[in-house]
C-alpha positions, 0 to 999 in steps of 0.5 A, a space after each residue: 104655269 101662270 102669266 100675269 097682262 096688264 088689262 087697258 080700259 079706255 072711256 070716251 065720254 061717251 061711256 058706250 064708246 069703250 076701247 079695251 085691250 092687253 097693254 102690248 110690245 110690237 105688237 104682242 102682250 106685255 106679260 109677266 111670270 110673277 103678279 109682282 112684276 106686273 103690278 110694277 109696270 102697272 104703276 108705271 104705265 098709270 104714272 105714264 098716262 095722265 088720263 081719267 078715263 084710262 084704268 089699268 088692271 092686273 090679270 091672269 093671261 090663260 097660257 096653254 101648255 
């Protein structure tokens, strides 16, 4: 089964300082059955963040069985 997480990159401006980790809920994840859905909450987090330096990417979460 695929799960699809939305990928947050953050810059500072020093390029060499870099924060990166999955869009989380409590804590946990913010995941998604279908590419679709996760590309949505993708657009809205970007309209949400009004920064440069943030980037925003779809990927595939690795779900165990």
């Amino acid at each position: 089964m695929r799960k699809y997480g939305i990928w947050k990159t953050r810059y500072t401006q020093n390029v060499a300082n870099t924060f990166e980790d999955w869009v989380r809920q409590d804590g946990a994840p913010v995941s998604f059955f279908t590419e679709y859905a996760a590309l949505e909450y993708k657009h809205s987090e970007e309209m949400k963040c009004c920064s440069d330096n943030t980037e925003f990417e779809v990927r595939e979460i690795e779900v165990s069985a």
